[in-house]
C-alpha positions as protocol buffer text, in pm:
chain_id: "A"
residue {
  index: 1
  type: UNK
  ca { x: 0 y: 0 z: 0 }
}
residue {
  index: 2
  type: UNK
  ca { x: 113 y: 352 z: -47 }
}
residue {
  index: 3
  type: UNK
  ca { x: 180 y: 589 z: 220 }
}
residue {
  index: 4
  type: UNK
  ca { x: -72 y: 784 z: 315 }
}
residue {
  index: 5
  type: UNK
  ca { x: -124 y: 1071 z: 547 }
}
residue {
  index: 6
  type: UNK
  ca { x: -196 y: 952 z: 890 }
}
residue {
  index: 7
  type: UNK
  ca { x: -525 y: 1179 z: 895 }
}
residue {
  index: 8
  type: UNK
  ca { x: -690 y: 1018 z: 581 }
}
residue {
  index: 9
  type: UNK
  ca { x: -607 y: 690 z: 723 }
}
residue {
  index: 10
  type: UNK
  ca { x: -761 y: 789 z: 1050 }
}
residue {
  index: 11
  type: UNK
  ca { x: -1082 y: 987 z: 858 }
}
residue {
  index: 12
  type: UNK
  ca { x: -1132 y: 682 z: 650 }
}
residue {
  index: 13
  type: UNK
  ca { x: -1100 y: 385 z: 929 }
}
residue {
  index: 14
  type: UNK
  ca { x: -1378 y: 672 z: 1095 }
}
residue {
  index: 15
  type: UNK
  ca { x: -1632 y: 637 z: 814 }
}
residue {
  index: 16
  type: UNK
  ca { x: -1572 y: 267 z: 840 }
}
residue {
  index: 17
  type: UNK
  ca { x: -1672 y: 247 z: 1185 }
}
residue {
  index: 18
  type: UNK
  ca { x: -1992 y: 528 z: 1115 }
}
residue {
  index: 19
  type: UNK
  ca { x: -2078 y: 200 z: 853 }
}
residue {
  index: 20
  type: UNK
  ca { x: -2080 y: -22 z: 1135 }
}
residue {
  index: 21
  type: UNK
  ca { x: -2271 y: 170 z: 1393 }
}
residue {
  index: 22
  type: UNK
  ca { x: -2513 y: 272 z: 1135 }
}
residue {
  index: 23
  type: UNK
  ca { x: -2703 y: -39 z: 1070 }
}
residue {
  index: 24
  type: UNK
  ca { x: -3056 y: -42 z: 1247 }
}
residue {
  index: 25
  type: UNK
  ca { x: -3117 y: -323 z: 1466 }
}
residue {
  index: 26
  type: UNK
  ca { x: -3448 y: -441 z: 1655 }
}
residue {
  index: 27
  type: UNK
  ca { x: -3648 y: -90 z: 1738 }
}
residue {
  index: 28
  type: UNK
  ca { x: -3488 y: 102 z: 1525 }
}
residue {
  index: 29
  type: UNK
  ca { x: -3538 y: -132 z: 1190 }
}
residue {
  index: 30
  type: UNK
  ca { x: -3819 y: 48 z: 1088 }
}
residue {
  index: 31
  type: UNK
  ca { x: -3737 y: 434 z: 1220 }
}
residue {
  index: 32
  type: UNK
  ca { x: -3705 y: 621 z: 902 }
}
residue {
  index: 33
  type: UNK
  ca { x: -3406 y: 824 z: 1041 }
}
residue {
  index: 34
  type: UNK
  ca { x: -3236 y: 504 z: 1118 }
}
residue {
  index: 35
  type: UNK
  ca { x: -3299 y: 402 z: 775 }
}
residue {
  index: 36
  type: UNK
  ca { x: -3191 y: 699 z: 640 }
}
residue {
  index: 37
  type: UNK
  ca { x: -2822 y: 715 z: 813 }
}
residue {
  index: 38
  type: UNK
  ca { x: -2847 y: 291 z: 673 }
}
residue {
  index: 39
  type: UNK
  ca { x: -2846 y: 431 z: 383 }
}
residue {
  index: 40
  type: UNK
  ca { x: -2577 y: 688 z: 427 }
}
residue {
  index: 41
  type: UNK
  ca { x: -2348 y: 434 z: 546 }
}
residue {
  index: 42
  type: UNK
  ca { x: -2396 y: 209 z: 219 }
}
residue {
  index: 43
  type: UNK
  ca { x: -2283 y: 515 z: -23 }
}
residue {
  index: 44
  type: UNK
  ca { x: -1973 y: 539 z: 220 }
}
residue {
  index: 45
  type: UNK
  ca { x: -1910 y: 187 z: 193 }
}
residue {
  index: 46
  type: UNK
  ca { x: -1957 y: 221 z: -199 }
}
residue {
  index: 47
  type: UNK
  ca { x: -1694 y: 528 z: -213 }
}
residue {
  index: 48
  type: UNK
  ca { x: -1493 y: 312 z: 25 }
}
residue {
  index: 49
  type: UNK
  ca { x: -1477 y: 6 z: -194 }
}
residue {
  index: 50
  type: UNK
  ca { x: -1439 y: 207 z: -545 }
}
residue {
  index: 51
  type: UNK
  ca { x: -1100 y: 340 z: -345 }
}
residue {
  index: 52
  type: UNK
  ca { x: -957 y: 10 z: -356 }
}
residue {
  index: 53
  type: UNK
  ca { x: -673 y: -51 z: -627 }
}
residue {
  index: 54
  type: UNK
  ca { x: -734 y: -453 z: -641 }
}
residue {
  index: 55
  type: UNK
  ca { x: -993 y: -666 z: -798 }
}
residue {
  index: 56
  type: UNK
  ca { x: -1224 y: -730 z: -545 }
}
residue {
  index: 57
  type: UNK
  ca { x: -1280 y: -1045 z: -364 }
}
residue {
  index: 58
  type: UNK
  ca { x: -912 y: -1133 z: -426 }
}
residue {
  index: 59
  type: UNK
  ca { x: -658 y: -1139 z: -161 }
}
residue {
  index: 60
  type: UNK
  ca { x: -494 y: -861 z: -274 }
}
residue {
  index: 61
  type: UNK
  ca { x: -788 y: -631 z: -180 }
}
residue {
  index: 62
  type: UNK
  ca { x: -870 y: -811 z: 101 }
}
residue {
  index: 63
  type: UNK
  ca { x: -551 y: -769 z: 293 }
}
residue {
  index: 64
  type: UNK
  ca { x: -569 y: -398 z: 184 }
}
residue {
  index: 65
  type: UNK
  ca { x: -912 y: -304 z: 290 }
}
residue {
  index: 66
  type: UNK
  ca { x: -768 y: -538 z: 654 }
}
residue {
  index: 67
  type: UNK
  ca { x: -422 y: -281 z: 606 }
}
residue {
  index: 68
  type: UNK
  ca { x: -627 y: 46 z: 568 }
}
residue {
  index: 69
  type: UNK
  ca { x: -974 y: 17 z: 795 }
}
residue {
  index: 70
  type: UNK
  ca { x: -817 y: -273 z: 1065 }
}
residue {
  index: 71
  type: UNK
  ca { x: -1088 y: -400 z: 1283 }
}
residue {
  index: 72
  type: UNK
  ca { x: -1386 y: -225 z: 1063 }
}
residue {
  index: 73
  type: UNK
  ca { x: -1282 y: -362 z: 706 }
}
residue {
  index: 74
  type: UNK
  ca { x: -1512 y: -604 z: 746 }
}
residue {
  index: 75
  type: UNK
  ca { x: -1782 y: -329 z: 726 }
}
residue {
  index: 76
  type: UNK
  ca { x: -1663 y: -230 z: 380 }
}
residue {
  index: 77
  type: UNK
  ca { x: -1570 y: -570 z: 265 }
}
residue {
  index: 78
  type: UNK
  ca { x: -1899 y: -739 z: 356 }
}
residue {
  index: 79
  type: UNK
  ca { x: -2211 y: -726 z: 134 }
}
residue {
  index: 80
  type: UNK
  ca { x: -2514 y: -662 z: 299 }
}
């Protein structure tokens, strides 16, 4: 991986954690602002993935998206 600055690394392992926090579980399935930020998350996670320089599902852009967003790349990585 290139070298990036340490605050976009930190900004985008951030938005890969918002991803993770934003999907609506039991009460909230169904409240329309919780949908709403559901669906925020997914065109982060869309940006997100279009960043990476591999073909996805390969290991090369696995063990970059596990480099760049550590314990949240599975937020990005994951389909719904």
């Amino acid at each position: 991986m290139r070298a990036e600055p340490t605050v976009i690394l930190e900004v985008d392992r951030r938005l890969a954690q918002f991803i993770l926090a934003s999907r609506p579980a039991g009460a909230d399935a169904g409240n329309a602002q919780a949908l709403a930020r559901w669906r925020a998350a997914q065109e982060v996670r869309k940006i997100l993935r279009d960043a990476c320089p591999y073909e996805p599902g390969t290991q090369a852009s696995h063990a970059w998206f596990v480099e760049k967003y550590g314990d949240a790349a599975g937020a990005v990585i994951d389909p719904d």
